[in-house]
N, C-alpha and C positions, 0 to 999 in steps of 0.2 A: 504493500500500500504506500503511498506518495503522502508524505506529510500534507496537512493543512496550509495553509502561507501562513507565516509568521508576520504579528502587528507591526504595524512600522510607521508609528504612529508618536512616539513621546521623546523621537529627537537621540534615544538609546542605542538605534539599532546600529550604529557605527564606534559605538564605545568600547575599544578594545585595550587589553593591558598590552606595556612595549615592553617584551622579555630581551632586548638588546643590552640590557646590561649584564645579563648571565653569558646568552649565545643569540649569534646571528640566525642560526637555523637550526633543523636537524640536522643537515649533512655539514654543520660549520667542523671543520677538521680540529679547533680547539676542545671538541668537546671530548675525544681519542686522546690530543692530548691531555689533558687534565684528568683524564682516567690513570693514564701511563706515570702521570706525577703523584699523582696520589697514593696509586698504590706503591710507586717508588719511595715516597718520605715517608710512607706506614712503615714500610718491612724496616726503615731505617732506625724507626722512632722505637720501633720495641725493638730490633737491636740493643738499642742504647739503653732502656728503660729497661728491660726483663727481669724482673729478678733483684733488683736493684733498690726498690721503692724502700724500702726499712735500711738502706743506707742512707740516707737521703737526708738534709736537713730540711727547713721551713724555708728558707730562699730555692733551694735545689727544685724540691716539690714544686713551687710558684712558678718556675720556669719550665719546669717540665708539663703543666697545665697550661703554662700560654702556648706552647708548642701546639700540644693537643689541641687546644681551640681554636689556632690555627689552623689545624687538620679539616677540623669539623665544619670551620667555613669553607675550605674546599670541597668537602664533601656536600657541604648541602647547596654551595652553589647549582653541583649535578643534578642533587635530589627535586630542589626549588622547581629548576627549569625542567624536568622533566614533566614532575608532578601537576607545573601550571597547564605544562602544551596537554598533556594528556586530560584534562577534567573540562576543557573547553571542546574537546571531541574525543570522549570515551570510546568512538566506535573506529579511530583510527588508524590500521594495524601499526603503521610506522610508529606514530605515536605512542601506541599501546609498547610496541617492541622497547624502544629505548626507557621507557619507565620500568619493565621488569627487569631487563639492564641493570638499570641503574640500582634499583629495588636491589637485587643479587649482590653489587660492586658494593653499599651500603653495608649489606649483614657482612661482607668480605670484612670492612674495614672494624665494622664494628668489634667483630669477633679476635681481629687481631690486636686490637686495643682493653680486652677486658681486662687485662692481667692487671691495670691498673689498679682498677676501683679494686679488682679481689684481692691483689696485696695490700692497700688500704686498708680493707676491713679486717686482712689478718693480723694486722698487728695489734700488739697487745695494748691495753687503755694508756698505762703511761707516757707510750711514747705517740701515740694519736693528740693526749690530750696535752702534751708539750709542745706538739708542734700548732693544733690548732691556737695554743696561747701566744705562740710568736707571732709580735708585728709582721715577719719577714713576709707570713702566707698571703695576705693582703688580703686581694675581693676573693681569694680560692675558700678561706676559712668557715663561710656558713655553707658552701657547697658542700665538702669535706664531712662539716659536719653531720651533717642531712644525711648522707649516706651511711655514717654510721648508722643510723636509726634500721637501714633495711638488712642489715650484718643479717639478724637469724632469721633470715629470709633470701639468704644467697646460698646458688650453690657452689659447686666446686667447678672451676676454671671447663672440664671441659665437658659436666652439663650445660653449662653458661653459654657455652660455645653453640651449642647444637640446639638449645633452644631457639637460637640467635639463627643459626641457618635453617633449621626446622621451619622457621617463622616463614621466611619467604615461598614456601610453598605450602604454609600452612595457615594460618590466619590470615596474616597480608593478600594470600592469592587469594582465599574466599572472600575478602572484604574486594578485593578488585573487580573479581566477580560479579560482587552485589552489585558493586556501580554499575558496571558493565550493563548487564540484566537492567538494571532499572533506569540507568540511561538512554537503552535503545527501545521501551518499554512504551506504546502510543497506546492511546486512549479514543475509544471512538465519539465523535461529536460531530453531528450534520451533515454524514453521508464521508468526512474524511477520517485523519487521526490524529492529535492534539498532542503536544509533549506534556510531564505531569506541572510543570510551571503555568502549562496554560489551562489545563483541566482546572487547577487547582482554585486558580482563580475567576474561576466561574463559580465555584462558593462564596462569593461575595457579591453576587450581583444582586439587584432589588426584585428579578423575579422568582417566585418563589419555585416556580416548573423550570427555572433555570438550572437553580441550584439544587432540586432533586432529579435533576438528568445528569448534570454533573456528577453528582452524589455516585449513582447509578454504576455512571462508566469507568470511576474509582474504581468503585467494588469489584467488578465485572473485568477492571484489567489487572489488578490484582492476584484476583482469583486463577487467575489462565497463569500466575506464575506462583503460584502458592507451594508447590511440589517443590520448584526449585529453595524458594525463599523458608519455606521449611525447614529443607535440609540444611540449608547456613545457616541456619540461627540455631539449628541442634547440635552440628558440629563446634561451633562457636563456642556455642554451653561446655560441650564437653570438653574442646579446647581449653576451657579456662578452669574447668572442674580437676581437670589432670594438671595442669599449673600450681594450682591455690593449692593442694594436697601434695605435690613437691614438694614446694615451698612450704608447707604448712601455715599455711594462713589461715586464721580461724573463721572467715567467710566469704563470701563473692567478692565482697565490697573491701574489705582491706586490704588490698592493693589500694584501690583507687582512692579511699583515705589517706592512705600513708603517702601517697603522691600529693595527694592534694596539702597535703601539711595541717590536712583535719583530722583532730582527737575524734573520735568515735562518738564522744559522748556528745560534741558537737555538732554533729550531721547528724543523732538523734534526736537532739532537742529540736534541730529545725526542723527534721520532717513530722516527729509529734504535734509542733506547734501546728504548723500549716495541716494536717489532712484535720488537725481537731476543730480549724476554720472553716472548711467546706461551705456554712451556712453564708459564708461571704457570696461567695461563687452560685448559691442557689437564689442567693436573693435577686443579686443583677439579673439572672434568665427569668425570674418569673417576672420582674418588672421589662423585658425585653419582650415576654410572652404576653403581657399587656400591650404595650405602646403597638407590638405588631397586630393583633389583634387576632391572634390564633387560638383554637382550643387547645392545643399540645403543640410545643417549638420540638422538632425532631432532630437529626445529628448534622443534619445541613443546612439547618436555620441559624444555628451558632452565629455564624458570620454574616447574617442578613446585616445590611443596615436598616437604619431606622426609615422612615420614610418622609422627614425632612428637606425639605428644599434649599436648606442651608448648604447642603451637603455642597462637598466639593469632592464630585468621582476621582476625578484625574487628573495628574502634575506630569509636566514635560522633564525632561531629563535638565533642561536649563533652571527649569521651577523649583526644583527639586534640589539641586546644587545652592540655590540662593539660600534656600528654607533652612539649608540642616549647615551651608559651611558659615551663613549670615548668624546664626544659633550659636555656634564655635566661637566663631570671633568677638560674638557680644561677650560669652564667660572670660576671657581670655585673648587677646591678639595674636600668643605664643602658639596658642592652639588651633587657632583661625589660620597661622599661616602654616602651620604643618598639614592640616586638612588641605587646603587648597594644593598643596604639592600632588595631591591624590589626582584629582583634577588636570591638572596644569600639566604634569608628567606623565600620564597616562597608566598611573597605578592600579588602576580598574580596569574592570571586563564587565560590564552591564547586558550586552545585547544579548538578546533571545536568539540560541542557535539549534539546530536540533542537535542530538546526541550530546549535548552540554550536562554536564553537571545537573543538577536541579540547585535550588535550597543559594545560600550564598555563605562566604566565613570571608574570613582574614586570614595572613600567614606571614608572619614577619621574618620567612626566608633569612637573609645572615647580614650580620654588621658592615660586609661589604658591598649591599646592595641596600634592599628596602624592604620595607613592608607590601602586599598587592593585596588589594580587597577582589573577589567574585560576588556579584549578582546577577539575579533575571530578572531585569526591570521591566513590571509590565504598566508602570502608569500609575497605580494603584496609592490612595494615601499610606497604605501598610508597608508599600515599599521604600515611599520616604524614609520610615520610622529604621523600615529595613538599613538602609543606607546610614542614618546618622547612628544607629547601630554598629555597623561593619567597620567605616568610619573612626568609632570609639577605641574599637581594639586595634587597628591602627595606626590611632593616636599613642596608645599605649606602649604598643613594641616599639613603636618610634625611639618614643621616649626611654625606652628602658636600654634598648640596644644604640643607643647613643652614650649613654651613662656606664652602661656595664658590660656589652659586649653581650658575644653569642648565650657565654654562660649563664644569665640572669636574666635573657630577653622573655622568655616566655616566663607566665607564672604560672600557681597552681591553678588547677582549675575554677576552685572555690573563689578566687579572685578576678582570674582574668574575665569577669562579665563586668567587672567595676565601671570601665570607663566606659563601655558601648552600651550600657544601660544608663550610665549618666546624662551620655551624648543623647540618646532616645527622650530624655527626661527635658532637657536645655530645648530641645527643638520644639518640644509637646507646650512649656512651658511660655516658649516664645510666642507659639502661634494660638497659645489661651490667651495670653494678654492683649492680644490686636482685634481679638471676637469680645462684642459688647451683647449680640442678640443671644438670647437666652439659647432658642431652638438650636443656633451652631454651637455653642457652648455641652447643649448636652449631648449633642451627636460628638462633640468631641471627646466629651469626657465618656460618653461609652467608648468609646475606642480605643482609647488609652485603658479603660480597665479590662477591651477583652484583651488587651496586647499583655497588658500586665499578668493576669491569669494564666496567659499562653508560658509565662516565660516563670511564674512563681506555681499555682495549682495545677495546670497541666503539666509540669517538669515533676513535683511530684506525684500526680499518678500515674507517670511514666514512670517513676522510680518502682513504684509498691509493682508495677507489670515486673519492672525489672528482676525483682527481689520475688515474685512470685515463679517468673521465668525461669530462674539461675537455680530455686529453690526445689520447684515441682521438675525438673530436668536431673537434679543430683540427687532426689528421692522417687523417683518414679522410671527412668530413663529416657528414652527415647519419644520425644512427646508429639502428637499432632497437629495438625493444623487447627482442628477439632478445639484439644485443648488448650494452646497457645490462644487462642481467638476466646475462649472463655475466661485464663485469667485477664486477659484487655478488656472487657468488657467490663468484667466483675471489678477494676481497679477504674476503672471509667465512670460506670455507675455509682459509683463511692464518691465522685467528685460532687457530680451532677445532682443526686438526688433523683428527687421530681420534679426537677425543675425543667429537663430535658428529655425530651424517649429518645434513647438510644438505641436502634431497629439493631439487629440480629444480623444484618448486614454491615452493619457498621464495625465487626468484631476481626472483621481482618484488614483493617487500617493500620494493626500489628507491624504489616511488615515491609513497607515502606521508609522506614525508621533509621537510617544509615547509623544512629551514634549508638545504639544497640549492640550495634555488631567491631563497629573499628575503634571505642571508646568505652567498653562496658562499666557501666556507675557514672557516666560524663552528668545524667541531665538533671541530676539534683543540684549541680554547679549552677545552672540558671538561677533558681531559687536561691540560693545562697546571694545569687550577686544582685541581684533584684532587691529583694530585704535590706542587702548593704547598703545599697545605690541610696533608696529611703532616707536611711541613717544619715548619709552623706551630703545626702541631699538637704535637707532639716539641718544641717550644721551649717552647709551656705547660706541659708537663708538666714539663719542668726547671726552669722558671722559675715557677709558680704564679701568684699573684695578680698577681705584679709583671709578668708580660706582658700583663695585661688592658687597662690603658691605653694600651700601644705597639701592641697592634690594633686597638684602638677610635681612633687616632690615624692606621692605616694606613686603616681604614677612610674615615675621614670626609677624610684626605685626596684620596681619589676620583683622577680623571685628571692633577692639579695637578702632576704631573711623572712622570718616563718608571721605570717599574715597577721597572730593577735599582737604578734608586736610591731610590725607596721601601721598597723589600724590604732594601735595603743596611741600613736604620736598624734592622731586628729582626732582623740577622743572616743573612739570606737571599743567596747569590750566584747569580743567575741564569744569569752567563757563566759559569759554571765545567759542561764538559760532560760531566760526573759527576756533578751536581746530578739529575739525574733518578733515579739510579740507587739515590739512599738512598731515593726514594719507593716504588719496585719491590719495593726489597730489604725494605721493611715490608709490602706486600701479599703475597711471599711468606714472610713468615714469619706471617702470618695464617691462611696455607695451609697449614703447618708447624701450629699450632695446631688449624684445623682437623682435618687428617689423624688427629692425636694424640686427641682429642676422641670423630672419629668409631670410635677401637677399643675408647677407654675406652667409651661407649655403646653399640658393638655390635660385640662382639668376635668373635661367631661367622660377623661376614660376613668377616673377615679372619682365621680360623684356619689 
C-alpha cells in the first residue's frame, strides 16, 4: 500500500537536523577512519591501564579518566551519527547496516574498557576512600563514587564482558526491532495508510466519529502485530529477569533506582502519593464529561477538546518557534539564546516523514558537538508544548556538557524531566497571561492539566503495568497477549475510575510503548520531574529573578552529584515523604480553578 501524502501545511515539513558536524555522509571515508582510530587508542588504552588501577594515585586515576572520556567522545560521535541517520528512516537498509555496525564496534569498545570500573570496585574501602578524599581526583570523584554503590551488583570481568556483547544481539536487537516493526507499521484511514504520528492525532480532533475511527485503526493495527510485539516484550521480561537474578537484585526496578540515584523508599512514596490521588484525574473527566455533553467519555474522548471557539487548533512551525523560544528568553536571555541555536543551527528534525521514528526526545550526543532534538510536528497546540519540552532537555545537556563534559552530561533519570517540564510550564504560563477571556482561559487550562496527567498519573499507571508486567512474567512465565492486555487495562482503570469507559479494545494500547522495552522503570521518571518542576516552579515565583541563576546552576550542574543534594541548594527536600504531596495539592487546585471556570463559562450545564 502507498502511504497517505503527508500534511505540509505548518511550515515543518523542510525542518531537518544538519548531522555535518559528526559526518558528511554514509559513504564519508572519515567514518572507517574513526573506527580504525578508535579501536587503535582502545587496544592502546588498556594496554596501559590493565591491571594497573590499584597502583594508581588520585592524579594518575584523573588522567586516566580524561583519557577515557576522550575515548567515549569518539565513540559516541559514531554512535550519535549513526543513531540520528537511522531513526529518521528506520526502514533504510544502508542506514539500518551502519547503526548495527556501529551498535557491534560500541559493545567492542565497551567491553575492552570494563577492567576499569571492575578494578575500581575491587579495591578495598581504604584505598577507594583515600583516593576519593584527594583534591587531585577533581570532577572524576562523585562519579567514582556512584559506582561504588553498584560493587554487589557487578560481576566478574568476563560475565561483564558477555553481557556487554550478548546485549547487541540480544536486547538492543529486539529493541531495534521494535522500532523497526512499529516504524514501518501504517494504519488505515480513508481508503489509504497513515503513519502512527498521524493516526494519533486524529485523537484530538473535535469530531467525535473522528476520533473513534481513529481509535478503531489503532486497535486494528496493532493487533495484526501483536504476535510479534508479544514476543518482545516476553523476551525483554525474561531478559531482564535472568539479569536482576545474576546480579541479584532484589527486584525489577532496582537497577533503575540505583541509576537513577533514587532510595527506594523514595520512588515509593511518590508512586503511593500519586495512585492515592487518582480522585484528581476523575474529577477533570467527569467535568470534561459534562462540558462535552456525553453520557459516558470513552478511551478516545480523552483528548477531545472542549468545544470553545476560543480555541486555537493550529501553530505554524514559525508560530510555534516564537511561543516557546519568546517563553525562554522572557525566564532568562542565557536561555533564550541557547534555545535559538536549536533553531538557527538546524538542531532539529521536525518534519513528518514516513518510516520516521514516531514520538520525539532529545540527545545531547558528546561535548564535541551538540545536543539535537527529534519531532513530528503536526501543527497541533500539544506539539508546541511538545517542542518547548524537547527544547528543555536541550537546554539542559547544553548546559551540563559545557560545564562538565561527557561525564556528567546526562542525568539521572528522576531529574532529567526538570528543565523540559519547566520549559512546558514558562510557555503555558506565558500564553495564560496574554488570555483575558474566561472560555480560552479554561480550554487552556484543561490542557495543560490533560498534559500534566499525561506526564504525572498516566506515567504512573504505566509504572503499576510495568511492575505488574515484570511481576506476572517472573511468577507465571511466558505470558499473552491475553494477559499483558488485562494487567493494562486493570492498571488503567485504577486511574480513571468512572470517570472514563475504557472499551476492551482499548487493552492492547500495551504495546506500542517503546520505553517498556529499551528503558525498563524509565516512566515513573516523568512523574518524578513533573512534581519537581511544581516545586521549582512555586520557588520562582516567590523568589523572581533571583532564582534564575540557582536553576540555570542546577541545570548545568547535570549528574555531578546525587539529586537530594543538588535540589538541597534551591530548597528542594526530596527525602521528606510529603514532598510529593505539595505537587498534587497544586494540580488539584488547578482543578478547583478549572471546575470554577467551567460554571463561570457555562452555567447552564451546571444549573
Amino acid at each position: 500500500m502507498i502511504d497517505a501524502p503527508l500534511e505540509t501545511t505548518t511550515g515543518a515539513e523542510n525542518v531537518a537536523w544538519d548531522l555535518s558536524v559528526f559526518y558528511q555522509s554514509l559513504d564519508d571515508p572519515a567514518i572507517e577512519r574513526d573506527i580504525a582510530a578508535l579501536r587503535e587508542r582502545t587496544a592502546a588504552y588498556a594496554e596501559k591501564y590493565r591491571g594497573k588501577i590499584g597502583t594508581l594515585n588520585a592524579r594518575a586515576i584523573a588522567e586516566a579518566l580524561a583519557e577515557r572520556e576522550a575515548l567515549a567522545d569518539m565513540a559516541g560521535r559514531l554512535g550519535s551519527f549513526a543513531g540520528l541517520m537511522f531513526v529518521t528512516e528506520t526502514n533504510n537498509p544502508q542506514r539500518g547496516a551502519l547503526y548495527q555496525k556501529v551498535q557491534e564496534i560500541g559493545a567492542e569498545i565497551q567491553q575492552a574498557l570494563l577492567f576499569f570500573e571492575l578494578e575500581w570496585k575491587a579495591l578495598p574501602d581504604s584505598q577507594t576512600q583515600a583516593i576519593l578524599a584527594d583534591p587531585a581526583l577533581g570532577k572524576y570523584a562523585h562519579m567514582l563514587e556512584a559506582e561504588l554503590k553498584m560493587r554487589p551488583y557487578t560481576l566478574s570481568e568476563i560475565e561483564e564482558q558477555l553481557l556487554v556483547e550478548k546485549s547487541v544481539t540480544g536486547a538492543d536487537a529486539w529493541v531495534r526491532f521494535f522500532t523497526q516493526l512499529l516504524g514501518a507499521l501504517r494504519y488505515k484511514w480513508e481508503g489509504g495508510e497513515v503513519t502512527d504520528s498521524q493516526i494519533l492525532s486524529k485523537l484530538y480532533s473535535g469530531d467525535r466519529e473522528v476520533r473513534r475511527r481513529a481509535a478503531e485503526s489503532i486497535t486494528e493495527g496493532l493487533r495484526s502485530r501483536l504476535m510479534e510485539t508479544t514476543y518482545v516484550f516476553n523476551v525483554m521480561a525474561a531478559d531482564k529477569m535472568q539479569n536482576d537474578r545474576r546480579r541479584k537484585f532484589p527486584s525489577w526496578v532496582s537497577e533503575r533506582n540505583l541509576a537513577n540515584k533514587a532510595p527506594d523508599a523514595v520512588v515509593e512514596a511518590l508512586i503511593n502519593s500519586v495512585t492515592s490521588r487518582y480522585e484528581i484525574v476523575q474529577r477533570h473527566y467527569r467535568l470534561k464529561r459534562a462540558l462535552l455533553g456525553v453520557d459516558a467519555l470513552y478511551d478516545y474522548d480523552r483528548y477531545a477538546p472542549l468545544q470553545i471557539k476560543a480555541s486555537a487548533e493550529e501553530y505554524s512551525w514559525a508560530e510555534a518557534r516564537e511561543i516557546v523560544q519568546s517563553s525562554y528568553t522572557a525566564f532568562s536571555p542565557q536561555a533564550g539564546e541557547v534555545v535559538a541555536r536549536f533553531f538557527d543551527e538546524n538542531w532539529i528534525d521536525a518534519a513528518l516523514r514516513p518510516n520516521k521514528r514516531g514520538g520525539a526526545f532529545a540527545t545531547a550526543t558528546v561535548p564535541s558537538a551538540h545536543p539535537f532534538v527529534l519531532l513530528n510536528y503536526t501543527g497541533k497546540a500539544r506539539d508546541v508544548a511538545t517542542l518547548a519540552h524537547e527544547l528543555g532537555h536541550g537546554l539542559h545537556q547544553y548546559l551540563a556538557q559545557r560545564k562538565n563534559g561527557l561525564v556528567y552530561q546526562y542525568t539521572p533519570l528522576t531529574t532529567a524531566e526538570t528543565a523540559s517540564v519547566f520549559g512546558e510550564m514558562l510557555t503555558f504560563q506565558a500564553l495564560l497571561a496574554k488570555e483575558s477571556d474566561p472560555a480560552a482561559r479554561l480550554l487552556m487550562l484543561a490542557g495543560k492539566l490533560e498534559d500534566s496527567f499525561a506526564t504525572v498519573f498516566r506515567q504512573i499507571s504505566m509504572n503499576r503495568f510495568e511492575d505488574g508486567y515484570h511481576t506476572a512474567r517472573r511468577e507465571e512465565g511466558e505470558l499473552s497477549s491475553d494477559r499483558l492486555s488485562e494487567i493494562w487495562l486493570k492498571t488503567q482503570r485504577a486511574m480513571f475510575g468512572d470517570s472514563v469507559t475504557l472499551r476492551d479494545d482499548y487493552g492492547a494500547w500495551w504495546s506500542y510503548i517503546p520505553h517498556f522495552l529499551g528503558t525498563p522503570g524509565y516512566v515513573y521518571a516523568y512523574a518524578f520531574g513533573e512534581l519537581l518542576v511544581l516545586a521549582l516552579y512555586n520557588l520562582y515565583q516567590e523568589r523572581g529573578q533571583a532564582f534564575v541563576p540557582q536553576y540555570l546552576d542546577l541545570l548545568a550542574a547535570g549528574d555531578s552529584n546525587y539529586p537530594d543534594q543538588l535540589l538541597a541548594k534551591v530548597g528542594i527536600d526530596l527525602n521528606d515523604p510529603n514532598f510529593w504531596n505539595g505537587g498534587l495539592d497544586v494540580l488539584s487546585g488547578l482543578v478547583d480553578q478549572e471546575e470554577a471556570l467551567a460554571r463561570q463559562v457555562f452555567p447552564e450545564k451546571f444549573a
